[in-house]
Each structure stands twice: as C-alpha cells, then as structure tokens.
C-alpha positions as MATLAB code, in Angstrom:
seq = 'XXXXXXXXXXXXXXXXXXXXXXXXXXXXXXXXXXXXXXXXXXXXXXXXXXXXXXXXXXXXXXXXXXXXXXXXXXXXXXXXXXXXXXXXXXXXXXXXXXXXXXXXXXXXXXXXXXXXXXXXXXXXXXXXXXXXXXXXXXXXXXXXXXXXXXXXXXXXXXXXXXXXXXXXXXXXXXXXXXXXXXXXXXXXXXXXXXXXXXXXXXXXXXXXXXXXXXXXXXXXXXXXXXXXXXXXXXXXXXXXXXXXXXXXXXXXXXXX';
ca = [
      20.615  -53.809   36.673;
      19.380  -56.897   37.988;
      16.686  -58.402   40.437;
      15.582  -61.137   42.015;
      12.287  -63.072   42.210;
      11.404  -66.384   43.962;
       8.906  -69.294   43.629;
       8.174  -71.708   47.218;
       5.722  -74.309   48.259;
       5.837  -77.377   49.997;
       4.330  -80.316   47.700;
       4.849  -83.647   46.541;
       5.447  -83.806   43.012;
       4.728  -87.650   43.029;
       7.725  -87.912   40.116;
       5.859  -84.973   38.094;
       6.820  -81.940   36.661;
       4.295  -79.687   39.195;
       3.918  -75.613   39.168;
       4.953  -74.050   42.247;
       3.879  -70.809   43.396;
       4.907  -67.576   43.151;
       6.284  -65.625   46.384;
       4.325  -62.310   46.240;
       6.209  -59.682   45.545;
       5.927  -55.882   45.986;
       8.021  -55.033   42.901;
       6.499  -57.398   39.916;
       3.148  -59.131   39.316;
       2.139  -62.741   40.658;
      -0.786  -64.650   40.455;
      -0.582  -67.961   41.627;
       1.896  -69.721   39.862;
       2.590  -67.409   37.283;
       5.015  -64.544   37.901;
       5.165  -61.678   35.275;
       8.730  -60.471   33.578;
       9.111  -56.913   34.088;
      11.460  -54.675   32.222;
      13.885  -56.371   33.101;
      13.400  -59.188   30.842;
      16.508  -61.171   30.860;
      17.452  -64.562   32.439;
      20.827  -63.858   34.198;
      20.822  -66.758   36.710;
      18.816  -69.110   38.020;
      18.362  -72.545   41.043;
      16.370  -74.649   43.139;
      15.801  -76.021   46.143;
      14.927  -79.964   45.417;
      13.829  -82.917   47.241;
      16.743  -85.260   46.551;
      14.751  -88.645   47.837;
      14.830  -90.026   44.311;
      17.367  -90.420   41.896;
      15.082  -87.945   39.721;
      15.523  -84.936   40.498;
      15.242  -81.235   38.644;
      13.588  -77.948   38.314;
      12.341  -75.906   35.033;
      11.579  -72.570   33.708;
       8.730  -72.273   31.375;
       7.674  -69.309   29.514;
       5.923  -68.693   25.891;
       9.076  -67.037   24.918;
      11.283  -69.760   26.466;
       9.068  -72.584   24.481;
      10.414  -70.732   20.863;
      13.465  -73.078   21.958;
      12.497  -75.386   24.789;
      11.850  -74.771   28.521;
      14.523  -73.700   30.534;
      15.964  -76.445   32.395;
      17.985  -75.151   36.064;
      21.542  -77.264   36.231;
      21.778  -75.369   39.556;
      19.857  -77.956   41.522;
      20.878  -78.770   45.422;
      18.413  -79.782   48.602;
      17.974  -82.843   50.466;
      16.176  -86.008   51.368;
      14.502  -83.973   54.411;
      11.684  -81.636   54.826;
      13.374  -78.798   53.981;
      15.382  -78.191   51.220;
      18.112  -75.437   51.656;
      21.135  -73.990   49.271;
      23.987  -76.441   49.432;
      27.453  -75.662   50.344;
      29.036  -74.912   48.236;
      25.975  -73.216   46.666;
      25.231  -74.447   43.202;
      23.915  -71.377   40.857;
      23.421  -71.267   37.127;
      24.520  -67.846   36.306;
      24.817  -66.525   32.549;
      27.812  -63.997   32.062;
      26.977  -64.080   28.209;
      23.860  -65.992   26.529;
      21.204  -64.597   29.089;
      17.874  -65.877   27.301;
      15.272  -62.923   26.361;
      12.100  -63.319   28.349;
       8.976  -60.779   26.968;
       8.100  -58.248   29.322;
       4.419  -58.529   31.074;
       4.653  -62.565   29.970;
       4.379  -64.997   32.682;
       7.036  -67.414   33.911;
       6.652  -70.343   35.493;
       8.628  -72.577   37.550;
       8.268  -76.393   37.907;
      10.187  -79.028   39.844;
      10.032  -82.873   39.474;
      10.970  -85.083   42.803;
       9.305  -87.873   44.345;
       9.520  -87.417   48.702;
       8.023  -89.514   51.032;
       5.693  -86.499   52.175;
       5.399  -83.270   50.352;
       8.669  -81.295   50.926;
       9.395  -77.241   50.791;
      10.976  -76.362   47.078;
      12.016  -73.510   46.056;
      13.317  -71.780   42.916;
      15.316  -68.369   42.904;
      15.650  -66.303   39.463;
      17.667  -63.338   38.879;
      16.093  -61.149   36.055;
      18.541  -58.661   34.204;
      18.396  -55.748   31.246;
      22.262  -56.632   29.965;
      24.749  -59.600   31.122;
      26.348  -58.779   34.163;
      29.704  -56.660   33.805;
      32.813  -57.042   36.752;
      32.899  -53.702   38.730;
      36.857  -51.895   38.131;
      37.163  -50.370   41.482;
      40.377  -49.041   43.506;
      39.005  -49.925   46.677;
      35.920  -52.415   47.701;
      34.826  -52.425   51.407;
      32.854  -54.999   53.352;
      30.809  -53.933   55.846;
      28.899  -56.222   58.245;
      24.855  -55.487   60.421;
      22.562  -58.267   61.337;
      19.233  -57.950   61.919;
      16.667  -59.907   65.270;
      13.443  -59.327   63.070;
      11.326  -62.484   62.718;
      11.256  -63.813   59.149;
       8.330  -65.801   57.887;
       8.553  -69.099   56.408;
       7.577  -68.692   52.291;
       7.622  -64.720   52.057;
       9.855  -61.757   50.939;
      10.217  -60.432   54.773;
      11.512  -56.827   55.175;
      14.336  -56.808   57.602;
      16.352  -53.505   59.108;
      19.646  -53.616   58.842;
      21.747  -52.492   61.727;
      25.709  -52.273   60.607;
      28.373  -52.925   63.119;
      29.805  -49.023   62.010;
      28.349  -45.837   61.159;
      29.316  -44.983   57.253;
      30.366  -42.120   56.681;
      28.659  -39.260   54.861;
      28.494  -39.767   51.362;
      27.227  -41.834   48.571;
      27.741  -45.522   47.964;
      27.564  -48.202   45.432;
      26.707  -51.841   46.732;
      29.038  -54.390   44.632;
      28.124  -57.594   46.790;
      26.545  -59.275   49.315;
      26.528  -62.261   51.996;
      23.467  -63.094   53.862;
      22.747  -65.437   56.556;
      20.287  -67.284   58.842;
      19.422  -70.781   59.834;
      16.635  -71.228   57.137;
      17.266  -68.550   54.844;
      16.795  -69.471   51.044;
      18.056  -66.129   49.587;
      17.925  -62.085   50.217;
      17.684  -58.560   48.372;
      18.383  -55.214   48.768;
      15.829  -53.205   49.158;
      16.906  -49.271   48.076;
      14.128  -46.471   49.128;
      12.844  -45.005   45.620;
      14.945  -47.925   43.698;
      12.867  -50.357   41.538;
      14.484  -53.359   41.673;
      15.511  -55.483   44.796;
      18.727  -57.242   43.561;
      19.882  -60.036   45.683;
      21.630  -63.405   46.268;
      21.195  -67.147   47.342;
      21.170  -67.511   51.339;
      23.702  -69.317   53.437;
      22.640  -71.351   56.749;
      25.630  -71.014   58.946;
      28.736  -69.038   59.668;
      31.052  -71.565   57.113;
      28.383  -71.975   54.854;
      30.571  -71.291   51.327;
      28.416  -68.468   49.223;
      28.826  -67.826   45.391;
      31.771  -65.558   45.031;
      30.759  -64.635   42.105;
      27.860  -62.083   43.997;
      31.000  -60.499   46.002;
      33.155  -57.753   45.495;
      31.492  -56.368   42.061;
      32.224  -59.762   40.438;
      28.390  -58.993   38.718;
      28.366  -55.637   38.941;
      26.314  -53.010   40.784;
      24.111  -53.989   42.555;
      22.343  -50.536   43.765;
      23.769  -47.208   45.073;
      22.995  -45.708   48.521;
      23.436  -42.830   50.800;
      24.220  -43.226   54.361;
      21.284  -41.365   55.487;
      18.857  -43.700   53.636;
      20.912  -46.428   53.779;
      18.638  -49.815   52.684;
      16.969  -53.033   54.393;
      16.524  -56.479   52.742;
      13.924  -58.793   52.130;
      14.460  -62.044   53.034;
      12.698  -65.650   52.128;
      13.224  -68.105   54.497;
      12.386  -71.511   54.513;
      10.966  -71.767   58.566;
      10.768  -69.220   60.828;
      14.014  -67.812   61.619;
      14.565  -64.931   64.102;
      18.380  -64.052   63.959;
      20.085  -62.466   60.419;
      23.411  -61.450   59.843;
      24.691  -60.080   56.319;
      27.901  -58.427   54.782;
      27.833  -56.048   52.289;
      30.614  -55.076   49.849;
      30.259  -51.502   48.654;
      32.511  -48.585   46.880;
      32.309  -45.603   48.110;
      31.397  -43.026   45.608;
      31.589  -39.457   47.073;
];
C-alpha cells in the first residue's frame, strides 16, 4: 500500500534552504510545516516543483529519523523560471523500487527547497509514503478507462473531485493498477476509495501530450486500491491555480 502527501507555498527562498508548508490533509496529521508519518512509514518516491531562476536549485526531506544518515535530498527536481512551477515533461520522479528509507511513525517530516526568484514563486513537493517497496502487478488483462471531471479545484489544496467515466463498469469488483491525471495547473492527484485509508496517487500532467511516469501505469507499482462499481471512487486533486476542467485515465483489473 502506498499514499501520497504534498507540501505547497509560494515564497522566496532568497538562496536558503526554507520550510514549506504542509497541504492539509484529511488522512494524516499537519501542522504547519510539519507533516506526521503514518503507518505507512516508508519513503517510496519523492519530487519538487522548483524555481529554476538560479543555477541553485533543489529540494530536501528532513526528518529525525532521516538525520541518523543525512537529510533526504529529492534528485527529482523540475519547474521553471516563472511564477508557477509545474511537473516537467517528461516528469522527473525519484521513485525507490528497493532501498525505501524507514521514516518513524507519528514523527514529523519536513520539506525544504532552496531557489533564489525574482519574486516569491509557488513550490511544491509531492511524497509517496509506503509499508513495503512497490511490487509489478502479474495480470492477464489491464484495462484503461477514461472520466473527467468540471469541478473547480483550488489553488494549494487536496480538492475532492467526482469522477464521471466515459462507460458504465460493469458489476463487479475492481483493482486500480494505474493512473493518468490531467488539468492545466494540476501538480498531482489521488484516489480517494470510500472506507479506504490511504489516498494513493501520482504526479499531474498539464496538457493532453504532457509525457507521465509510466512507471504509475498498468500495475508497474502495484495496487493501487480496489473498488466496486457501485462505490466507485473520486480524487483529490492539488493544483497549482485555479483550474476548472479535469480529465484522468485509470488502469484497473477486474477482479470478479
């Protein structure tokens, strides 16, 4: 199991290794800058969204457990000399298949990025939190399935979105093995399952040829949640501005 927690604020670091803050979350604790590992306590992947006006540019992950080593530096780093800063194409994700780093549950982690803008500038940091490394799904047949949704998203938060697919799945059960998701400004999305903990998720893409990580498709990670077709699911989304348009495809097996 994974899932999938997010850090945004628009600052200057002034070529300074600053705190950001902490999107709130429904599913784990934040306060401020400090978000708190739940049970699932493992680093499994990790990026950020960085001002690339300077030469100097990168993003960290700090932790008391972390520091037993040193602080977790992101490789994954893409954005822009603009505003903004969105996922880069193709998107650029640090993602441990073996070596995930052990976090302690109920610590807090921290994420800090180091630029230099003209004018403070939207980061962002996105961190996947696991129990085990992820394992490739063996499945005889994967489908992808697309819905979209018009709901407004707002800029810096985990918006709830409902999903309306192009087709009506049939009954039975369902395990989602990847996902797509897409809007102008969107920084990343997750699942969210009714009476599921965790809201498992992936990096967002900005237009139609925007190239995703295909390593979050087709069970290349593993499950991502199951699903019934009278429950179905919506997603949260965190978007960088206000977007009002979101489109998604979803891989899933179907189970029974």
């Amino acid at each position: 199991m994974f899932t999938t927690i997010a850090y945004y604020q628009s600052v200057d670091p002034a070529g300074l290794e600053t705190k950001i803050a902490g999107v709130a979350d429904a599913t784990v604790k934040v306060v401020t800058n400090d978000v708190y590992v739940p049970t699932l306590n493992r680093l499994m992947a990790a990026t950020a969204m960085v001002s690339t006006t300077v030469a100097v540019q990168y993003a960290k992950l700090d932790s008391p457990s972390l520091r037993r080593v040193s602080r977790y530096t992101i490789a994954g780093i893409q954005g822009a000399a603009a505003a903004v800063n969105l996922p880069a194409d193709p998107q650029n994700v640090e993602l441990h298949i073996v070596g995930l780093p052990q976090l302690q549950t109920n610590e807090a982690l921290d994420a800090l990025v180091n630029s230099d803008p003209a004018a403070p500038q939207i980061h962002s940091v996105i961190v996947w939190l696991a129990d085990t490394p992820p394992q490739r799904i063996s499945a005889s047949e994967i489908f992808t399935i697309r819905g979209a949704s018009t709901t407004a998203a707002v800029a810096g938060t985990w918006q709830n979105v409902a999903i309306i697919l192009d087709d009506v799945l049939p009954v039975g059960r369902y395990s989602l093995v990847g996902m797509r998701a897409e809007s102008s400004n969107m920084l990343a999305a997750r699942v969210v399952v009714p009476g599921f903990a965790w809201r498992p998720g992936v990096l967002g893409c900005n237009s139609g040829n925007h190239r995703e990580d295909e390593r979050f498709r087709r069970g290349e990670i593993g499950e991502f949640a199951q699903f019934d077709e009278v429950t179905l699911f919506t997603v949260d989304v965190l978007a960088a501005a206000a977007d009002a348009t979101q489109r998604f495809e979803f891989d899933v097996v179907k189970l029974s």
